[in-house]
VOBA-1610 file (N, C-alpha, C; in pm, whole numbers, padded with zeros to 5 digits, always signed):
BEGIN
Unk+00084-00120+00000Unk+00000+00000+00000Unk+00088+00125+00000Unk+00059+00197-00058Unk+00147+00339-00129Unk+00033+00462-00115Unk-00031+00434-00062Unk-00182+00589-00096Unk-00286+00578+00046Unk-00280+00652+00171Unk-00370+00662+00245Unk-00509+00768+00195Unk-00615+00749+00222Unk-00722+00846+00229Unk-00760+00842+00354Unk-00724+01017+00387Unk-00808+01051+00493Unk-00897+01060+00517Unk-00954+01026+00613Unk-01120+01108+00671Unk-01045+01228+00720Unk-01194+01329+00709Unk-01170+01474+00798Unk-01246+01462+00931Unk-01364+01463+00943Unk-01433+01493+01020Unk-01415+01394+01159Unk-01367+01391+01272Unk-01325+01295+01371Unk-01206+01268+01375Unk-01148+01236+01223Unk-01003+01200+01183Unk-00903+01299+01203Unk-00886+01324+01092Unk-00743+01482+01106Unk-00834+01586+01152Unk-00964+01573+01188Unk-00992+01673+01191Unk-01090+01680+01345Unk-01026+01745+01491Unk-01084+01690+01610Unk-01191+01742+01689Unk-01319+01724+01588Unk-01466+01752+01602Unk-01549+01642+01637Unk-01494+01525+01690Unk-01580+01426+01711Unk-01683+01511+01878Unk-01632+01564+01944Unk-01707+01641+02042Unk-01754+01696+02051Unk-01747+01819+01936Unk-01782+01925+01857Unk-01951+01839+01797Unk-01915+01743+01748Unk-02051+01699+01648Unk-02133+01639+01756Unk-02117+01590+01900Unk-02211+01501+01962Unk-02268+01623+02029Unk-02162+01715+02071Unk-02242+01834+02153Unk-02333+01898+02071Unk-02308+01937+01950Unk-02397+02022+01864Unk-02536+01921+01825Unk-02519+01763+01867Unk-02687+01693+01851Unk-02729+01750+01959Unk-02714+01681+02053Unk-02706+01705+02199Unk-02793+01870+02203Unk-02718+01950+02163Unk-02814+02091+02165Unk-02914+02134+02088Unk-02904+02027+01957Unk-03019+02038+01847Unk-03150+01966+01881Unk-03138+01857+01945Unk-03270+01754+02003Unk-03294+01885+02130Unk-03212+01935+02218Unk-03320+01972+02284Unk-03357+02127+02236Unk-03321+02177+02162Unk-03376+02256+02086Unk-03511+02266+02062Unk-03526+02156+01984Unk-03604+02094+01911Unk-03753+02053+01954Unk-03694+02027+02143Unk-03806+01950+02240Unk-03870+01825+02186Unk-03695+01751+02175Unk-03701+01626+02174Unk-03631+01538+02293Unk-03656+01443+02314Unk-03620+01345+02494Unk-03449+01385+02434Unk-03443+01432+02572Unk-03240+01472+02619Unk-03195+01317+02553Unk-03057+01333+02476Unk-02956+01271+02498Unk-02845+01276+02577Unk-02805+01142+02583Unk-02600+01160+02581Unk-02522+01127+02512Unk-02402+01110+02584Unk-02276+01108+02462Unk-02273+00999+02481Unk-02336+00848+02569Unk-02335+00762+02513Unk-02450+00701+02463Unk-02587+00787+02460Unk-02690+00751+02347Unk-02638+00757+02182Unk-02561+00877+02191Unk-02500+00909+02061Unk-02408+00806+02011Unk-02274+00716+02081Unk-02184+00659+02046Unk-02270+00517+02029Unk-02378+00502+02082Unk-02403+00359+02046Unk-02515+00388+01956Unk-02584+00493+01917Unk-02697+00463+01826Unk-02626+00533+01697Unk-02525+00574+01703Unk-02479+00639+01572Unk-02457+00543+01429Unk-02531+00646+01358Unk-02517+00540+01222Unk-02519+00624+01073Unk-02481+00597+00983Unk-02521+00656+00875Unk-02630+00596+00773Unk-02745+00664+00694Unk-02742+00814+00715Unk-02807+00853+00792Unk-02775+01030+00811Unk-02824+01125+00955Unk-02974+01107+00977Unk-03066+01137+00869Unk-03182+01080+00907Unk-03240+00995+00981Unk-03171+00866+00995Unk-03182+00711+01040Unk-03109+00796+01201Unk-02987+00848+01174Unk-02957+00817+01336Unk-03027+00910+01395Unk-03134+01030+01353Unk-03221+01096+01441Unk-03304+01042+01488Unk-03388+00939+01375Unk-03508+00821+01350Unk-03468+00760+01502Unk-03300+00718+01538Unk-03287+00616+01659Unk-03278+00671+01766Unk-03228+00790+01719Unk-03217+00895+01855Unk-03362+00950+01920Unk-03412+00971+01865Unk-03559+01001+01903Unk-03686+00871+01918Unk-03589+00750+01837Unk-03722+00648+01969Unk-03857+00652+01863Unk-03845+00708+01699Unk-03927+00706+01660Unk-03935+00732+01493Unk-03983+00750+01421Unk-03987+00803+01267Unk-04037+00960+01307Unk-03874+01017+01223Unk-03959+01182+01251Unk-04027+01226+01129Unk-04107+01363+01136Unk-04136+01396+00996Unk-03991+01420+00976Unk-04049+01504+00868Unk-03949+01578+00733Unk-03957+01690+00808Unk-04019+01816+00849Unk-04039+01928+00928Unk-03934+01907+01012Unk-03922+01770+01094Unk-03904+01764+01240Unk-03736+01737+01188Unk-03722+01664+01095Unk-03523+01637+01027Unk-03528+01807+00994Unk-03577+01866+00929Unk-03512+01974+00825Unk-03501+02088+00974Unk-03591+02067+01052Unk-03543+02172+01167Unk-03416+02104+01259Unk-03421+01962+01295Unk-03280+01966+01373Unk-03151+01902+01286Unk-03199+01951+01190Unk-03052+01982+01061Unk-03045+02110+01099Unk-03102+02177+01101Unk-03096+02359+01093Unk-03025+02387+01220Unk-03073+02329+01314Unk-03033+02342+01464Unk-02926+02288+01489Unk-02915+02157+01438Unk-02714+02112+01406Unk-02648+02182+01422Unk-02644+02245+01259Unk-02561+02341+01182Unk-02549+02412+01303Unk-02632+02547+01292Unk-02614+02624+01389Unk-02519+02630+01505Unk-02544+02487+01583Unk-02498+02473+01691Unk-02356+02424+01667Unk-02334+02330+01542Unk-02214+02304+01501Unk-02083+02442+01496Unk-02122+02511+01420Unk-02095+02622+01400Unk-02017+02712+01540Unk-02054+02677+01648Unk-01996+02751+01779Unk-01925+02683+01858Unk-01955+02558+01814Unk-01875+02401+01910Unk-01762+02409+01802Unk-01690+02447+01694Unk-01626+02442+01571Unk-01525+02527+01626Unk-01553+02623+01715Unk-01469+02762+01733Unk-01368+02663+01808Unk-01386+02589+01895Unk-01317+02538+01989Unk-01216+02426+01944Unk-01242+02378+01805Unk-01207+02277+01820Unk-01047+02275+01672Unk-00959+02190+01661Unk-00841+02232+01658Unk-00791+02084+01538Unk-00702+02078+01451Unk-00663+01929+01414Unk-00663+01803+01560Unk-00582+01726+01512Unk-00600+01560+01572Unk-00479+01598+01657Unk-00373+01571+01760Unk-00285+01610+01759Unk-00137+01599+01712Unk-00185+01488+01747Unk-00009+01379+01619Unk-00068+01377+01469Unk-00140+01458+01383Unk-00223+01457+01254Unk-00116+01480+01202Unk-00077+01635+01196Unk+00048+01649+01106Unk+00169+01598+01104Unk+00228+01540+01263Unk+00352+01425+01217Unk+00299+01265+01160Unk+00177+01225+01170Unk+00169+01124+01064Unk+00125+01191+00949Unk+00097+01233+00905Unk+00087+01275+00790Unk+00277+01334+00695Unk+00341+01401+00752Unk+00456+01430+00745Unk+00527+01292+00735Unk+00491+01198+00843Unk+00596+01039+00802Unk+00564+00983+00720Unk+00428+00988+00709Unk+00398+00893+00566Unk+00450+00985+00462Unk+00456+01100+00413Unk+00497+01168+00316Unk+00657+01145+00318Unk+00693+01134+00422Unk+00897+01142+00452Unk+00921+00991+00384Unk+00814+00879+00398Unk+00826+00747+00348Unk+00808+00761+00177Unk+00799+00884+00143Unk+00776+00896-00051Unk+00643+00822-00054Unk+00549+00784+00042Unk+00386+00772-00009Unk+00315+00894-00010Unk+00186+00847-00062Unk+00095+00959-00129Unk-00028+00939-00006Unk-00073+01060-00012Unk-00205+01075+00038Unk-00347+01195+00028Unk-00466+01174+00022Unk-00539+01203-00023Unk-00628+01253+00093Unk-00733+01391+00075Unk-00836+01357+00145Unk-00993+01341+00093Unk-01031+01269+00194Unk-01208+01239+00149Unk-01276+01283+00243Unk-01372+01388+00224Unk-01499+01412+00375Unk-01637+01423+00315Unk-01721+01361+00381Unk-01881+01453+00345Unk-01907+01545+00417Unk-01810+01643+00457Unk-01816+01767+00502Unk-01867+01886+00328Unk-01935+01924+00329Unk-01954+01997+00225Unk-01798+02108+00182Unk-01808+02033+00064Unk-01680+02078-00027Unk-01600+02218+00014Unk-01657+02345-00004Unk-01648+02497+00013Unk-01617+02467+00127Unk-01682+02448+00250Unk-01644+02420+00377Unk-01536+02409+00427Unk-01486+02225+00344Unk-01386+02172+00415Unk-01265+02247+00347Unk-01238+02292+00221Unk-01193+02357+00192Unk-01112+02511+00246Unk-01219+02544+00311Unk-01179+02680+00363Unk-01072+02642+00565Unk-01138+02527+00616Unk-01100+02463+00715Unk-00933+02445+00661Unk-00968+02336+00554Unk-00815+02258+00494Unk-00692+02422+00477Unk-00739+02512+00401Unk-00620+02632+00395Unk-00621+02677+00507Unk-00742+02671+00617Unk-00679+02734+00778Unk-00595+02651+00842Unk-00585+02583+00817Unk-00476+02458+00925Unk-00366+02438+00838Unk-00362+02534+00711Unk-00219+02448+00633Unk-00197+02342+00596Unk-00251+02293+00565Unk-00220+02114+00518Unk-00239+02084+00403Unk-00281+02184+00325Unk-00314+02153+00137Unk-00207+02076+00117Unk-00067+02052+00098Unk+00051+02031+00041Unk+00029+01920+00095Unk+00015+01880+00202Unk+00006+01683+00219Unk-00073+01615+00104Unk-00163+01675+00067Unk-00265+01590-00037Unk-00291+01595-00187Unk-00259+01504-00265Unk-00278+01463-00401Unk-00441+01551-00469Unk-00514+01523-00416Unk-00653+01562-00385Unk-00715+01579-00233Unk-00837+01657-00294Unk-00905+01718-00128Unk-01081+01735-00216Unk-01101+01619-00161Unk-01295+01611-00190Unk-01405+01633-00082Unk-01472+01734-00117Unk-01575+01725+00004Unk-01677+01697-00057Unk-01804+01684-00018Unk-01963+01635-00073Unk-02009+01776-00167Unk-02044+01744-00294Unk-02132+01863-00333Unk-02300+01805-00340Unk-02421+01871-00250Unk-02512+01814-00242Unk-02536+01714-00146Unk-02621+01634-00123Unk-02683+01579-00060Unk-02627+01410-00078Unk-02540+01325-00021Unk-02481+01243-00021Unk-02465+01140+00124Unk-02591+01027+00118Unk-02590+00962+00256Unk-02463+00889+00288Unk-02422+00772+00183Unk-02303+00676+00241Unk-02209+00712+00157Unk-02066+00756+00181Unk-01914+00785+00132Unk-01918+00645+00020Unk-01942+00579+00053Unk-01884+00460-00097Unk-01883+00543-00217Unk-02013+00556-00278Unk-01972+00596-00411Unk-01872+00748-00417Unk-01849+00797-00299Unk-01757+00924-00302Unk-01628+00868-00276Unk-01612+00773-00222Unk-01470+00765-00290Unk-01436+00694-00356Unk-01544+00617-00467Unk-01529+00549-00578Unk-01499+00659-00655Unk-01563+00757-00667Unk-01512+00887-00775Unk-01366+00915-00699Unk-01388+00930-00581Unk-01223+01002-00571Unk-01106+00895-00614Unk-01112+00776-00668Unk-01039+00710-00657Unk-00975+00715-00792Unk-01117+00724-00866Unk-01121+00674-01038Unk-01047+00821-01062Unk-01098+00957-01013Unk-01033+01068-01084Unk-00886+01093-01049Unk-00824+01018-00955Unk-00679+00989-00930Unk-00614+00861-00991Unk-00693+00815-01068Unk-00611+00652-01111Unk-00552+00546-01027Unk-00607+00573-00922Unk-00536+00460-00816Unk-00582+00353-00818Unk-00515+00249-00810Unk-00532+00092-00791Unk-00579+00073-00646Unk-00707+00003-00642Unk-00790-00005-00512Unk-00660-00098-00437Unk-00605-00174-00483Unk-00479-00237-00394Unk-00378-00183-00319Unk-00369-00052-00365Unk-00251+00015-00313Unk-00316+00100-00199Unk-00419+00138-00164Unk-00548+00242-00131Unk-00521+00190+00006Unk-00542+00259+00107Unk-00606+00224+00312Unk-00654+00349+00310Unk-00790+00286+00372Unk-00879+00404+00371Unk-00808+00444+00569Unk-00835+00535+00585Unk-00804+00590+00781Unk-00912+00678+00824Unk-01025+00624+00895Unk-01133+00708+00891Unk-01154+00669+01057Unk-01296+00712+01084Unk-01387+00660+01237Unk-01481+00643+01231Unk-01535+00599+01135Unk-01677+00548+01154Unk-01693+00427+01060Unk-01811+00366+01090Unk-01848+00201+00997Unk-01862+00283+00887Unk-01934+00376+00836Unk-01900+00407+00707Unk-01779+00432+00672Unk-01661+00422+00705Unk-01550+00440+00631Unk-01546+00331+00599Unk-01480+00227+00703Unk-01500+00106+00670Unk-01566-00006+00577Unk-01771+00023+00572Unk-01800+00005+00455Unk-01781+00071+00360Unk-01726+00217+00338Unk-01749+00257+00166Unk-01590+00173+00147Unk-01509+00132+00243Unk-01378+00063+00152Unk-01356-00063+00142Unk-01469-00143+00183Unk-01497-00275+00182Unk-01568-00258+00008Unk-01662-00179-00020Unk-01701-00218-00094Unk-01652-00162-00218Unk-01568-00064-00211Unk-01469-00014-00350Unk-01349-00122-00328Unk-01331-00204-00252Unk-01217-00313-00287Unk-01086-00256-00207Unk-01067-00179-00096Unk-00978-00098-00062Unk-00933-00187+00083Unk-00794-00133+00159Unk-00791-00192+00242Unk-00876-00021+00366Unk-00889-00086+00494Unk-00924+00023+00581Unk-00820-00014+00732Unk-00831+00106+00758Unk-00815+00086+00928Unk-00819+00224+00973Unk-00914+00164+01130Unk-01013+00270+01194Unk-00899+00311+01302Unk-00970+00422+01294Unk-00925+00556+01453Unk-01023+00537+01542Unk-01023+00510+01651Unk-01106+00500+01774Unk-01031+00649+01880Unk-01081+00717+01899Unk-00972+00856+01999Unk-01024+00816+02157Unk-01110+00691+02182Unk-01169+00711+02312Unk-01278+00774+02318Unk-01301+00822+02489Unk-01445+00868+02518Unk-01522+00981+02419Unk-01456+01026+02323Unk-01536+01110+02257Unk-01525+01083+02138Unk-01540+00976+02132Unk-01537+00885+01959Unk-01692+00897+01915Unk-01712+00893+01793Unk-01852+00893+01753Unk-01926+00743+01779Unk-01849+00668+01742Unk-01958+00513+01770Unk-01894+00485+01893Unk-01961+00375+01947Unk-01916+00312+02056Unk-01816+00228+02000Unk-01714+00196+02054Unk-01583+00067+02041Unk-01690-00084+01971Unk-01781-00143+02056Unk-01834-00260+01945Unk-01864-00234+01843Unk-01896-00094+01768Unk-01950-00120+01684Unk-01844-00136+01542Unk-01722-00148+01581Unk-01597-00188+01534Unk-01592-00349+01523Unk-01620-00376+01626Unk-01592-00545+01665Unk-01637-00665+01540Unk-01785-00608+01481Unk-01796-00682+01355Unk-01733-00667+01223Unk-01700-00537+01243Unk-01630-00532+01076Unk-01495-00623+01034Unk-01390-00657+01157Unk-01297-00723+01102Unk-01160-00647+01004Unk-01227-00537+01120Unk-01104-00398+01065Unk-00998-00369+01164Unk-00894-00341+01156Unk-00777-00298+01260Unk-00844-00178+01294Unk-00824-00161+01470Unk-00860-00065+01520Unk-00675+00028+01599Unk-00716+00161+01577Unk-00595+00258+01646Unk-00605+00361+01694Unk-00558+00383+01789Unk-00588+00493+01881Unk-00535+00585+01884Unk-00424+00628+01775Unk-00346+00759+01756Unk-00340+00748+01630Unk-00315+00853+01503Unk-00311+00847+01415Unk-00166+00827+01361Unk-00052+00817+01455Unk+00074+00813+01443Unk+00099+00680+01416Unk+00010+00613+01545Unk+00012+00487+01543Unk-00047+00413+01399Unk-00116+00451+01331Unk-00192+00428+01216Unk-00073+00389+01123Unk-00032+00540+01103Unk+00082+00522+01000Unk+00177+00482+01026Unk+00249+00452+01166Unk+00347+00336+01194Unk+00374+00164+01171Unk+00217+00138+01176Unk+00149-00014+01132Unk+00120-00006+01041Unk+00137+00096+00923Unk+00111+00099+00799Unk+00241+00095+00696Unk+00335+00136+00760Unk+00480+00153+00705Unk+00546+00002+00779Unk+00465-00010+00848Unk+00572-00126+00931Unk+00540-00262+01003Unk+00389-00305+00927Unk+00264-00441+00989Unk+00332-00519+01089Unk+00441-00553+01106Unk+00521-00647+01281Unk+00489-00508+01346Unk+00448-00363+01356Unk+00535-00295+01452Unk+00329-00312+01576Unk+00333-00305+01639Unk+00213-00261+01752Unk+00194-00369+01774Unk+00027-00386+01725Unk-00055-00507+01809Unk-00191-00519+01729Unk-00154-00525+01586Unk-00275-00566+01539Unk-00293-00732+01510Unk-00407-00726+01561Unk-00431-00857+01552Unk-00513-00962+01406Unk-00573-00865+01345Unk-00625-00919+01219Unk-00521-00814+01126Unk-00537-00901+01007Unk-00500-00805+00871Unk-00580-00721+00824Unk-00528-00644+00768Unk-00636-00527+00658Unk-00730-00552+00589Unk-00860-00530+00602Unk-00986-00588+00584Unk-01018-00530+00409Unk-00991-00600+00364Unk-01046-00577+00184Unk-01158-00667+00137Unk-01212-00617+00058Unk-01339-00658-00021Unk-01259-00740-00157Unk-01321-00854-00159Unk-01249-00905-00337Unk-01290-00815-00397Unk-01363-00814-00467Unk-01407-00683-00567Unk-01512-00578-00541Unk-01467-00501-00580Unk-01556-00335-00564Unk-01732-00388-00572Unk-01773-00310-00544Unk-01932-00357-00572Unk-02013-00213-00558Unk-01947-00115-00591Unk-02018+00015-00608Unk-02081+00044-00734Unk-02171+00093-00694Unk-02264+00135-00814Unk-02240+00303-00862Unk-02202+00420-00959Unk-02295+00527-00937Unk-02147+00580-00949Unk-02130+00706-00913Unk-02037+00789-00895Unk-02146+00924-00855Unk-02024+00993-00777Unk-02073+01141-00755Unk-02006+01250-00865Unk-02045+01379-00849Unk-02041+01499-00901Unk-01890+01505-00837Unk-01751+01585-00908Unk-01668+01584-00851Unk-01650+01736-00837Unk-01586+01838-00729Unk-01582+01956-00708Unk-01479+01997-00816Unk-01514+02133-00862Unk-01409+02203-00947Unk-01288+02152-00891Unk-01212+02142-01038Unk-01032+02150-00981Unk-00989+02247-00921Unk-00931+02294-00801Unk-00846+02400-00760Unk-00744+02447-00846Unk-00701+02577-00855Unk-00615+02626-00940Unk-00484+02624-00917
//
């Protein structure tokens, strides 16, 4: 393997607290039954719809999603001020680059967004490409089936490094290898919900790219979880090229 794809959101990027607090203030916004941060880590799922559907104990309307989307945002937006990269992000990212590999990023953070984030923290120059969602996009698979195809990469060479089962499934099913970031108590899923996929789990992102340059070095206990063949359907819209 020669090519990591990042996740942003949880990953290099350390809003996993940022995103449970901003539900957390949107349900009761909303004057919907209080959560916590571990209603959130064990009912979390993609897509957001579904994990409000579990969070609330019920089928919401459409009224009742499009207002605590609104109330998210919002709240996202002030929990955001606080919050900063991963902390060892840029020396793994820097070692894997010092090793002459390549790396990429992938978020369904809306494109413009992550964009404007990615030039505040400096980090454009680590990445080959930088994709965020344009539009309305539930599961990452077919987004980084496009990000893959518009870079020419061989799904063999590919580890996806994300935190959530959707990373995991969109790289099971583009044929990729994965391995997850768990940061602890303010992780988005709970730790089991790792346990079925049959993915290496890591708790620093240093550590990631150390077992990635070096499989004897830590304590993983399974190998890199790949799909025989891709099984994505579809492609997305890809964001303008940067200049």
């Amino acid at each position: 393997m020669n090519h990591i794809v990042w996740d942003w959101n949880g990953t290099l990027f350390n809003d996993s607290r940022a995103l449970i607090d901003a539900t957390v203030d949107a349900f009761a916004l909303c004057g919907m039954p209080p959560i916590t941060i571990a209603d959130y880590q064990l009912k979390h799922c993609q897509p957001i719809p579904e994990f409000y559907n579990r969070l609330a104990g019920r089928i919401l309307t459409d009224d009742e999603q499009t207002r605590l989307d609104q109330c998210f945002q919002d709240a996202y937006q002030r929990h955001r001020e606080r919050v900063a990269l991963t902390g060892d992000s840029i020396t793994a990212m820097a070692r894997w680059s010092d090793a002459n590999r390549r790396q990429s990023l992938l978020s369904m953070h809306p494109h413009d967004r992550l964009m404007r984030l990615v030039d505040q923290t400096g980090i454009a120059e680590f990445f080959t490409r930088i994709d965020g969602t344009l539009g309305t996009l539930a599961y990452k698979a077919p987004h980084l089936a496009e990000h893959l195809k518009r870079q020419g990469i061989a799904p063999e060479r590919v580890v996806v490094v994300g935190d959530s089962v959707d990373d995991a499934r969109a790289a099971q099913e583009c044929g990729v290898h994965c391995l997850l970031y768990h940061p602890g108590e303010d992780a988005l899923h709970a730790r089991e919900h790792f346990e079925e996929l049959g993915v290496p789990v890591v708790e620093t992102l240093v550590g990631a790219v150390s077992q990635l340059l070096d499989p004897s070095a830590g304590n993983l206990n399974r190998r890199l979880a790949r799909a025989e063949e891709s099984t994505v359907i579809g492609v997305v819209p890809a964001p303008q090229e940067r200049a």
